[in-house]
C-alpha positions in Angstrom: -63.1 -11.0 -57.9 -62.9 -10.5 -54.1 -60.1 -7.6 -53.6 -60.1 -5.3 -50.3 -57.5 -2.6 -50.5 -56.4 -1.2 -47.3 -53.6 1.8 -47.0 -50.2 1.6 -47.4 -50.2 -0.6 -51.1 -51.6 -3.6 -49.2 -54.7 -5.9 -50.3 -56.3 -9.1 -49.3 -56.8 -11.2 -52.5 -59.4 -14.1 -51.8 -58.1 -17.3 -52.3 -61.2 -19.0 -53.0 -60.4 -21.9 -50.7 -63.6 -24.1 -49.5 -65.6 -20.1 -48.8 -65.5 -16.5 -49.8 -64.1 -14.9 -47.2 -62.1 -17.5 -46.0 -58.3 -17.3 -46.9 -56.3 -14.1 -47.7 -54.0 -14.0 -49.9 -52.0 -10.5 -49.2 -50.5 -8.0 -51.7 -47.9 -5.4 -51.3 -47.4 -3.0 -53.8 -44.3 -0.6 -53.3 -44.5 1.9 -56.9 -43.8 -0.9 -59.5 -42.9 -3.5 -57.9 -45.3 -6.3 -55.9 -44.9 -8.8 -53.6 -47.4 -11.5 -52.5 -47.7 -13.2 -48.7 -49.2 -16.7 -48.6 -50.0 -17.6 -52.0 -53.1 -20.0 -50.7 -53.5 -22.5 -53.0 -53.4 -23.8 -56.8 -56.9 -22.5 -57.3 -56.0 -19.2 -55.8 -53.2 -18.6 -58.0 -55.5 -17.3 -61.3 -57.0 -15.3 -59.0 -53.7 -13.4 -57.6 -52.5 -12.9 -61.1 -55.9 -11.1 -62.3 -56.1 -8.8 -59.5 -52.7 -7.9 -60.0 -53.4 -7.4 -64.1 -56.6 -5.1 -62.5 -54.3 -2.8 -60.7 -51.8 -2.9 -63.8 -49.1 -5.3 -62.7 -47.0 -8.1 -65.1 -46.1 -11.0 -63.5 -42.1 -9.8 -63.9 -43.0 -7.1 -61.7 -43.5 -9.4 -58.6 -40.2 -9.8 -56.7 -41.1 -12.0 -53.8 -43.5 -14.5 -52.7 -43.5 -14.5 -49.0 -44.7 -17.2 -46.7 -45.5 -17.1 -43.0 -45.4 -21.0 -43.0 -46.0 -23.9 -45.0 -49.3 -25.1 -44.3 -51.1 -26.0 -47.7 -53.7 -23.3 -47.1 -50.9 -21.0 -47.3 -48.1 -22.4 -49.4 -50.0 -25.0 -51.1 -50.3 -22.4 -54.8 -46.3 -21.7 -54.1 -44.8 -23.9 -56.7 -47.8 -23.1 -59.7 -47.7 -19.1 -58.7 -43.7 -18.9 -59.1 -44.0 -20.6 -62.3 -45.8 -17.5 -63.3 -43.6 -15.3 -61.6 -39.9 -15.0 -63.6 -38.6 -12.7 -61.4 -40.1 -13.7 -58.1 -37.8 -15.0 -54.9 -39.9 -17.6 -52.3 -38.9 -16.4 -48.8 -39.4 -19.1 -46.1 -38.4 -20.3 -42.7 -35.0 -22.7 -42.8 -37.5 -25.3 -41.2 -39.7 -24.6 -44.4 -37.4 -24.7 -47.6 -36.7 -28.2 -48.1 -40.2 -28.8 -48.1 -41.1 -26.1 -50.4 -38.2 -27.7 -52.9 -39.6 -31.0 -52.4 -43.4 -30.9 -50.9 -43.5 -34.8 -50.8 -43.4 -35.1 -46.6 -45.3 -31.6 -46.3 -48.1 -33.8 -48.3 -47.5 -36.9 -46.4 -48.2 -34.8 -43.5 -51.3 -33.4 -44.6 -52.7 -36.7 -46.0 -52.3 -37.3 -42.5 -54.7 -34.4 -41.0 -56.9 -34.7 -44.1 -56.8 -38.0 -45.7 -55.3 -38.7 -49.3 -58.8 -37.8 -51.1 -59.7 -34.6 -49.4 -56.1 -33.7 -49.5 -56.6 -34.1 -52.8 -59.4 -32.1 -53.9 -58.4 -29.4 -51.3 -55.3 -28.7 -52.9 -54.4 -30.4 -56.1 -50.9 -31.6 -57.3 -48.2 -29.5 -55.3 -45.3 -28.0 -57.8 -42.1 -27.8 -56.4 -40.5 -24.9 -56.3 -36.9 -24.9 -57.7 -34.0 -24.8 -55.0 -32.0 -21.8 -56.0 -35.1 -19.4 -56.2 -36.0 -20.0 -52.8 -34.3 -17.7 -49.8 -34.6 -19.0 -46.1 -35.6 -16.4 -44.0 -34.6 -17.0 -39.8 -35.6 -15.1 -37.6 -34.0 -11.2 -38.0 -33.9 -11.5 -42.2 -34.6 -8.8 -43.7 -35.5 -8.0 -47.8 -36.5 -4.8 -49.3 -39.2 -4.6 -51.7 -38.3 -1.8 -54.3 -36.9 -0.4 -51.1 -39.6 -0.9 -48.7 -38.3 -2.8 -45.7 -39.7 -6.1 -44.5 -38.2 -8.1 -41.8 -38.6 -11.5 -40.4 -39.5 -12.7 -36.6 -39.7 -16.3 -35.5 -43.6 -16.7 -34.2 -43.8 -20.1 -32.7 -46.4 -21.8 -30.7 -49.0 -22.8 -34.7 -46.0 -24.0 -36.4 -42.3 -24.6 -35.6 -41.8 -23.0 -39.2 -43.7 -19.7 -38.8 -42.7 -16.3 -39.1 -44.5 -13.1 -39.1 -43.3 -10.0 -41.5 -42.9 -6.6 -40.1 -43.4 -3.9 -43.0 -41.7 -0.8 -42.0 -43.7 1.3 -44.2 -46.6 0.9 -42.1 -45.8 -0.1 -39.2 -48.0 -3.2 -39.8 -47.5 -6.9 -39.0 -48.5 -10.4 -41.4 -49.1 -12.8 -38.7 -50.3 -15.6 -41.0 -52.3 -17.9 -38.1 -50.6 -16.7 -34.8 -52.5 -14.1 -34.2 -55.9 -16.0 -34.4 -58.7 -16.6 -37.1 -61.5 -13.6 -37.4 -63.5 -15.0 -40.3 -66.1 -11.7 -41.5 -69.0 -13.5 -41.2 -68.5 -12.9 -37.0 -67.8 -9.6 -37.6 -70.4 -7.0 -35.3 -70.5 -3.9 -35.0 -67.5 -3.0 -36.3 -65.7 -5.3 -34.5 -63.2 -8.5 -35.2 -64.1 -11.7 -33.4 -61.1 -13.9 -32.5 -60.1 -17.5 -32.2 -57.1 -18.8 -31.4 -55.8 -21.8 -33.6 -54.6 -24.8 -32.3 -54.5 -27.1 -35.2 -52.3 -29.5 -36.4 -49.4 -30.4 -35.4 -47.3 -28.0 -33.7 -49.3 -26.4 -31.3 -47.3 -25.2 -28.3 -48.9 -22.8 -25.7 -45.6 -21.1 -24.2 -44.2 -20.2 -27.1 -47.4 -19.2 -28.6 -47.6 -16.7 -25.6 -44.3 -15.0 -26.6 -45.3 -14.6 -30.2 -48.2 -13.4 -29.5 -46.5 -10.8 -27.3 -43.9 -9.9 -29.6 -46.3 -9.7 -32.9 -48.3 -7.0 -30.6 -45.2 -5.1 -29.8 -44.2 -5.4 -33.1 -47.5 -3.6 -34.7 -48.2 -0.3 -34.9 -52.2 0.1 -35.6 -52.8 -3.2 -37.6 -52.3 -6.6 -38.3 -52.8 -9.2 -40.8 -54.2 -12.2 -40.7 -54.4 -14.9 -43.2 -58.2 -16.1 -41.9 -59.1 -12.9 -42.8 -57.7 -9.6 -43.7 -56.5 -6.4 -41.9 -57.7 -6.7 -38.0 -57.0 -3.8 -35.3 -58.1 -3.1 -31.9 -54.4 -4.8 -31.1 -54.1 -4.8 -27.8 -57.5 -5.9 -26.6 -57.1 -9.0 -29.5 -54.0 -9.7 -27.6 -55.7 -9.9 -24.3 -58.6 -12.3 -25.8 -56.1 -14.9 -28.0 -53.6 -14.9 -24.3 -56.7 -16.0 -22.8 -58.0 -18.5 -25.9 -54.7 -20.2 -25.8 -54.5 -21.1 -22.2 -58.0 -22.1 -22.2 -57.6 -24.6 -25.6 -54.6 -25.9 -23.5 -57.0 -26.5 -19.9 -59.1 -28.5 -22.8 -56.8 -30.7 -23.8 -55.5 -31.4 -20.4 -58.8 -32.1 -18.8 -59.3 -34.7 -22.2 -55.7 -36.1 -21.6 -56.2 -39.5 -19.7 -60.0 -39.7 -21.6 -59.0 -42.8 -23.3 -61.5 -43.9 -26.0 -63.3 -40.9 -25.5 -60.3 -38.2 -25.9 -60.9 -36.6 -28.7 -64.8 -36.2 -28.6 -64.3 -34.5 -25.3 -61.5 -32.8 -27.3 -64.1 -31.6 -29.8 -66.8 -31.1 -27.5 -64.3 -28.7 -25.2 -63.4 -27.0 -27.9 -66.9 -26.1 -29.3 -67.8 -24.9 -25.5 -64.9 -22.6 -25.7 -65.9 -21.0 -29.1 -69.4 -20.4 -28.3 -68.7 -19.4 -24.7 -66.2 -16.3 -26.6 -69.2 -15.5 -28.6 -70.6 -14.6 -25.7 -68.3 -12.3 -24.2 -67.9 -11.0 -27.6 -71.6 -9.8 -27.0 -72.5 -11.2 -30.7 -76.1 -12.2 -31.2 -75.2 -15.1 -33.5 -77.5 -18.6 -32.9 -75.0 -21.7 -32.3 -75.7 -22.9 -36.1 -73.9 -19.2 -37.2 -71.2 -19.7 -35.2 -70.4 -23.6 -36.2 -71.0 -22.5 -40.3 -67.8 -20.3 -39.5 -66.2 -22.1 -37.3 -67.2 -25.6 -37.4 -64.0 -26.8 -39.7 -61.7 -24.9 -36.9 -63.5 -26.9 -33.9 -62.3 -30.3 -35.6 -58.9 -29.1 -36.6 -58.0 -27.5 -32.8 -59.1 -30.9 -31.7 -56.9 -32.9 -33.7 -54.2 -30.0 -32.7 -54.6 -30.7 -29.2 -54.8 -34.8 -29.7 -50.8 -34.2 -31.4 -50.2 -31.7 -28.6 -51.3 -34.3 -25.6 -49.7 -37.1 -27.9 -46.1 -35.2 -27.9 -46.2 -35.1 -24.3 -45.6 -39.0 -23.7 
C-alpha cells in the first residue's frame, strides 16, 4: 500500500490509477476525525479505506469527502467511497453537484475525451451520490473538520468547476490540477518538476494566471497536488507554470488556422514544450523518460488546446 505521510495529519493515498505514483488521493486527519480530498476512482476506493484502517480509522469517523473538481480521475470513486462512509458530507463546486447527484453528462463528457471503452475500463460504473449528502462549496465556504478550518477559493483556468482548499492548520493549499502535474519519476535532486495542464475542456489561460497567483499567496510552505503529492519551492513553481501556461497558449495559437494538420502540430508543440522544460529543469532524463511520464499529458494538453481554439469561434 502506497502511503506518504507528511506533517500536519496529511497523507497522499495512491489511487492506483493507470501507475504507482500517479494519482493522490489526500487524507486529513484532525484527532479522530478524517477527511479525504479527491477520492480518485472506484479502484482507489479499497485502497483509501485500508490505509485509513492502518492508521486506526472506521469509516464513521470520516466527515467529509472533498473534491477540487469533478474530473473522473478525481471524483470518479465519489459515489462507491460515500457508500462506505455513513457519516461523510461530499463538498463540491455549485458547477459540480448536479453532476456528482447524477454523473450521466459528466460521463457523456468523458466518453467524449476518452471514448466509451477506455472510459470504461478507466473508471468503471459511476455511483451517484445522493443529493442531500452533498454540500456546494463557492468560492469563500468554509467547513471545519473536528475544528480544523478548511476554506474554499474559486481556481479557474483547468476547470470552470475547481476549487482549491486552504487548511488553516498548516498553512497549506490542495490545488487538485491548477497548480501543475510533478509526477516522482521527474523528480532530481530534490527537486519537483512542473507541467502545466491544459487538458480537456476548460482550459482558459487568464484566469489560470489569477489562480495560480492567488493559490501562491494563499500557501504558506506547501502545496498539494493531485499528480503527485506535497510540492514546495512555491514561489519558483509559480514562476515556471506562469510561464508553461502562456507558452501551451503560443502553441495552440500558432496550430489555430492548421487545418487538417491542427492537432498534430498541437501534439507536436506540446511535446517541444515538455522536453524543452526538462531542459531548463537541468534533468538528465533521455526523451523516452520524459514521454513514459508524460506522454498521456502531451495527448490530453493537445486535445485541451483543440476545445480551447474551438471555443474561440
Amino acid at each position: 500500500m502506497g502511503v506518504i505521510d507528511y506533517e500536519h495529519g496529511i497523507s497522499a493515498i495512491d489511487g492506483a490509477y493507470l501507475r504507482p505514483l500517479l494519482m493522490a488521493v489526500h487524507a486529513i486527519i484532525e484527532g479522530d476525525r478524517a477527511a479525504i480530498v479527491d477520492p480518485g476512482t472506484n479502484a482507489s476506493v479499497p485502497l483509501i479505506l485500508e490505509a485509513l484502517a492502518a492508521k486506526g480509522f472506521r469509516p464513521g469517523q470520516v466527515d467529509y469527502v472533498i473534491l477540487t473538481h469533478i474530473h473522473l480521475d478525481h471524483a470518479g470513486g465519489s459515489g462507491l467511497l460515500m457508500r462506505a462512509l455513513p457519516n461523510a458530507t461530499l463538498t463540491v463546486h455549485p458547477r459540480g453537484a448536479r453532476h456528482m447527484a447524477d454523473p450521466t453528462r459528466l460521463v457523456a463528457g468523458t466518453i467524449g475525451v476518452y471514448g466509451a471503452a477506455e472510459t470504461r475500463r478507466l473508471y468503471g460504473d459511476i455511483v451517484p451520490v445522493p443529493a442531500g449528502r452533498i454540500l456546494e462549496t463557492p468560492d469563500g465556504a468554509s467547513i471545519r473538520l473536528n475544528g480544523r478550518a478548511l476554506s474554499f477559493h474559486e481556481t479557474f483556468g483547468h476547470a470552470r468547476h475547481h476549487v482549491a482548499i486552504h487548511d488553516a492548520a498548516s498553512g497549506h493549499v490542495f490545488a487538485g490540477d491548477t497548480f501543475g502535474l510533478s509526477y516522482p519519476e521527474l523528480d532530481w535532486q530534490g527537486r519537483r518538476f512542473a507541467f502545466a495542464t491544459s487538458s480537456p475542456t476548460q482550459f482558459d489561460p487568464a484566469p489560470y494566471h489569477r489562480s495560480l497567483d492567488l493559490i501562491a499567496g494563499l500557501a504558506r510552505g506547501a502545496v498539494y497536488v493531485t499528480h503527485y503529492g506535497q510540492v514546495g519551492e512555491v514561489e519558483a513553481r509559480l514562476a515556471t507554470l506562469h510561464r508553461q501556461v502562456d507558452a501551451l497558449a503560443a502553441v495552440g495559437l500558432r496550430a489555430k488556422d492548421a487545418g487538417p494538420e491542427r492537432r498534430a502540430r498541437l501534439w507536436q508543440g506540446v511535446k517541444a514544450l515538455l522536453l524543452d522544460e526538462v531542459r531548463r529543469y537541468g534533468a538528465p532524463f533521455t526523451e523516452a523518460q520524459v514521454m513514459a511520464a508524460y506522454g498521456q499529458d502531451v495527448d490530453l494538453n493537445a486535445d485541451g488546446l483543440v476545445a480551447w481554439l474551438d471555443s474561440m469561434g
